[in-house]
C-alpha positions in Angstrom: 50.9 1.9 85.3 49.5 4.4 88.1 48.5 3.2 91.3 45.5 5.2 92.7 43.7 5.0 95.8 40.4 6.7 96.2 38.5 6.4 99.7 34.4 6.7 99.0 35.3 5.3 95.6 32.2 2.9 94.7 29.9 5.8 94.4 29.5 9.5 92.5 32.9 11.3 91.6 34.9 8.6 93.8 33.3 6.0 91.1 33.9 8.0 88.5 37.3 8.5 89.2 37.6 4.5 89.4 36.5 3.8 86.5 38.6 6.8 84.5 41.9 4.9 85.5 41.1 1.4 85.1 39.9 2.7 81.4 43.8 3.5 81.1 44.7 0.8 82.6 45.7 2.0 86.1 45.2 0.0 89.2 42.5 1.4 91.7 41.8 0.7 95.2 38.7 1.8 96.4 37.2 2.2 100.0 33.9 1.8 100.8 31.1 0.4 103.3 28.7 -1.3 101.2 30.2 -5.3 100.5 27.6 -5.2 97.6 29.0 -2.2 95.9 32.3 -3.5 96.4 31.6 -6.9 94.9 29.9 -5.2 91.8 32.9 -2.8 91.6 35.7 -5.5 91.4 33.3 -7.7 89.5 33.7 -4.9 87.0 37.1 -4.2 87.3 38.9 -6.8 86.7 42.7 -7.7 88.2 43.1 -4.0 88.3 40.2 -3.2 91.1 40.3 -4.1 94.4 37.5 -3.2 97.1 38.2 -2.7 100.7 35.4 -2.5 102.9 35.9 -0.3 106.2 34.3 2.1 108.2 35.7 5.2 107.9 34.2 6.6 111.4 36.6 3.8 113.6 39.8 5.0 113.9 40.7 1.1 114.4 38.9 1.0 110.7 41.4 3.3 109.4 44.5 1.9 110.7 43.8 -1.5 109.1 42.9 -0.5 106.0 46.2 1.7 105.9 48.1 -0.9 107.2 46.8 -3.3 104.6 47.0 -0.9 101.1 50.3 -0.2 102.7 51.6 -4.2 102.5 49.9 -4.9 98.7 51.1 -1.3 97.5 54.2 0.0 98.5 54.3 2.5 95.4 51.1 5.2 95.4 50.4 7.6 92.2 47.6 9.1 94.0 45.0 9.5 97.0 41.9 10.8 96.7 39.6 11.5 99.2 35.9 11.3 98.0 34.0 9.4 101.2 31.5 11.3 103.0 28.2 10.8 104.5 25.6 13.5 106.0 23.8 12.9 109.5 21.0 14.7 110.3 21.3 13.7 113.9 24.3 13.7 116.3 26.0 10.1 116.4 28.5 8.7 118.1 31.2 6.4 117.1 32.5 3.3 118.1 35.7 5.6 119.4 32.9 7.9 121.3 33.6 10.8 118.4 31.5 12.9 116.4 30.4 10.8 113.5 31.0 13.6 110.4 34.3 14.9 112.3 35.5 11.0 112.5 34.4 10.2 109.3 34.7 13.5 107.5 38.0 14.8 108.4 40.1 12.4 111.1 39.8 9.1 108.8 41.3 11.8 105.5 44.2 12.8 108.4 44.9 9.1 109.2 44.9 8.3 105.3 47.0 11.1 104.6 50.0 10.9 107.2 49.4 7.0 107.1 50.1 6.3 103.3 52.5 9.3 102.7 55.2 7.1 102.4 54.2 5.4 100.0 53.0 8.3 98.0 57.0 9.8 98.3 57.9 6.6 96.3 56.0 7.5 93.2 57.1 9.9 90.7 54.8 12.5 90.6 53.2 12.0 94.0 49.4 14.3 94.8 46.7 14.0 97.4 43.3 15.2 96.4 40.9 16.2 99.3 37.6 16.5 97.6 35.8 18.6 100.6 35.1 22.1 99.7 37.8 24.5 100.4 37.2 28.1 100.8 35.2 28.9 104.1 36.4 31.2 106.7 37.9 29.6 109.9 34.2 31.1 111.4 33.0 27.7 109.9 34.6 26.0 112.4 34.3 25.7 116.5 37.6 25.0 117.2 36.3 25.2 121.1 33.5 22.8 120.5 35.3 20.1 117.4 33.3 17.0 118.6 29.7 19.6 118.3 28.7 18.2 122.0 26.2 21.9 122.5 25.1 22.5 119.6 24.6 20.2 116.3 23.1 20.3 113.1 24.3 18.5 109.9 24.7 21.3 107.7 27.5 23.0 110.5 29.6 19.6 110.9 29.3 18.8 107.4 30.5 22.5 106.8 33.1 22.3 109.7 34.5 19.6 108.7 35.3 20.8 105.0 37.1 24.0 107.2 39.1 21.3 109.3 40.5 19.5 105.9 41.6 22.8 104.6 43.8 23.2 107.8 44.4 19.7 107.1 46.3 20.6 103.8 48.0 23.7 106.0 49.5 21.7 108.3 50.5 18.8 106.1 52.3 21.1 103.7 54.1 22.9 106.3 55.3 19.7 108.0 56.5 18.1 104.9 58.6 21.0 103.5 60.8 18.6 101.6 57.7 16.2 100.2 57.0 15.5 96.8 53.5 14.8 97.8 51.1 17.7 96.7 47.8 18.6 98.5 45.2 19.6 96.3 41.8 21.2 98.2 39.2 20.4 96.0 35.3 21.9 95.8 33.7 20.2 93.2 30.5 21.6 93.6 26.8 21.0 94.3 27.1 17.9 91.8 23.9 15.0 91.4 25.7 12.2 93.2 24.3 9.8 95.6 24.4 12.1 98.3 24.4 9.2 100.7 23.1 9.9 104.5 21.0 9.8 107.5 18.9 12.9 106.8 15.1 13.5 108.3 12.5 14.1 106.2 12.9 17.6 106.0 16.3 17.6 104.8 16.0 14.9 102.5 13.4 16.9 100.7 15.7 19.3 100.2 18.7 17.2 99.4 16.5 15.2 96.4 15.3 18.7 95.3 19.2 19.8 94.7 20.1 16.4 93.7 18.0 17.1 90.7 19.6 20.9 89.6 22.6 20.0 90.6 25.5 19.4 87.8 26.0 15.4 86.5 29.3 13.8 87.9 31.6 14.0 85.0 31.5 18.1 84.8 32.6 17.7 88.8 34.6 15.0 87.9 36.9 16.1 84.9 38.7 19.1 86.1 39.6 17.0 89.3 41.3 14.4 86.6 43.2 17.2 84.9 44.5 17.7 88.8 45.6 14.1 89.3 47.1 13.7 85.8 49.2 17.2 86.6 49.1 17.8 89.6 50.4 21.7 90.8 53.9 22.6 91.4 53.2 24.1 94.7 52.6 22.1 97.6 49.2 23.4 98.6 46.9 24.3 96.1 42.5 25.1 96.3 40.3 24.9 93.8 36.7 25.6 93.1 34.9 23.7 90.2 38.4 23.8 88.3 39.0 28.0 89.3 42.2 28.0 91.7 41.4 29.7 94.7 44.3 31.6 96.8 45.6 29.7 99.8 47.5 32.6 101.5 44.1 34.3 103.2 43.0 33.9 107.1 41.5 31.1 106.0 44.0 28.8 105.9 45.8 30.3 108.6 48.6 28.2 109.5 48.5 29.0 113.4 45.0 27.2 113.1 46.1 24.5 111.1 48.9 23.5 113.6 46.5 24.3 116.6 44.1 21.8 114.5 47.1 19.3 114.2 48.1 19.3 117.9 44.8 18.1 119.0 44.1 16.1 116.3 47.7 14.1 117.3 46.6 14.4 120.9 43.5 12.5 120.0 44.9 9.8 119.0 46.8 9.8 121.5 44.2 9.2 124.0 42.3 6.6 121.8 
């Protein structure tokens, strides 16, 4: 029996996920906002579900719902990262941060170095970062991370996917003796709930590709061939199920520890 942990996991491929490896029997922890959804999931579940409800943009959030998987699981298979959420506007979090960069990237960084022990424990230990690898490091503005001149939702959305690329850089490179491998996952434009804060514009749009974009299992399925063998190597990218190289400028390790730095000097100050 796997344990699995997947963050955004009461909705679209984080659901789907869910419900794969409780069908094998597998217990699954999902995280998620929405106390309704969560109820429904473990009503559905079974002893093999559990729900945690956090928010994902409080770094306080985070922490306790680390600190809490950490003290009822000290053994994890796998941890999937499938939360995100689009804002059309610039928000602030409770922490005073960029909403999508808290939400979208820092919260997968504090998952990530916060559960790896317990991922080191299992036997064949992966993280999959569902985000969208690929971009060139021009997607990111590593002078302006937070977005304070200029925002749209698109850019941080898109920034942030650069960011959890570097993520994988850096996290692979400080590990070097890890079991735990980092899989960069694009799963492409796929017709999930596509949850958000959009204006009416982009919403149009958003409903438009909701409806020509692929269903959830075809975006689903390749990343559960990842999980159940996950790559030798311990950084690895792929593109609806097409491996993508991960020695290019784009994961530029110089960035990705550049990224790191700040990222631990963040928390620092918070």
């Amino acid at each position: 029996m796997s344990t699995i942990v997947i963050t955004g996991g009461t909705d679209g491929i984080g659901r789907y996920l869910a419900e794969e490896y409780l069908g094998r029997g597998d217990r699954v922890v999902v995280i998620g906002r929405d106390p309704d959804k969560g109820r429904a999931f473990e009503e559905k579940a079974g002893e093999l579900g559990t729900f945690l409800q956090a928010d994902l943009d409080s770094v306080a959030a985070n922490r306790a719902a680390i600190e809490q998987i950490r003290a009822t699981h000290p053994v994890i298979d796998t941890l999937v990262f499938c939360a995100r959420f689009y804002r059309s506007f610039r928000t602030r979090t409770v922490d005073g941060l960029e909403a999508t960069f808290a939400h979208f990237y820092l919260s997968r960084y504090l998952f990530g170095h916060g559960l790896r022990g317990a991922l080191e424990r299992a036997p064949h230990p992966a993280i999959v970062n569902v985000a969208g690898p690929g971009a060139s490091l021009a997607a990111a503005d590593f002078d302006d991370l937070q977005s304070t001149r200029h925002y749209s939702g698109g850019a941080a959305l898109g920034q942030g996917g650069k960011l959890n690329d570097l993520l994988g850089v850096a996290f692979a490179e400080q590990y070097p003796q890890g079991r735990t491998r980092y899989i960069l996952v694009h799963p492409g434009v796929t017709a999930t709930a596509q949850t958000g804060a959009y204006d009416p514009i982009t919403a149009a749009m958003v409903e438009n590709m909701r409806r020509n974009a692929k269903p959830i299992a075809a975006a689903a399925d390749p990343i559960v061939e990842l999980i159940d063998t996950p790559p030798a190597e311990p950084l690895s990218a792929f593109i609806e199920g097409r491996r993508i190289s991960v020695a290019d400028r784009g994961f530029d390790a110089a960035a990705a520890r550049e990224l790191d730095a700040y990222t631990r000097d963040l928390l620092a100050s918070l």
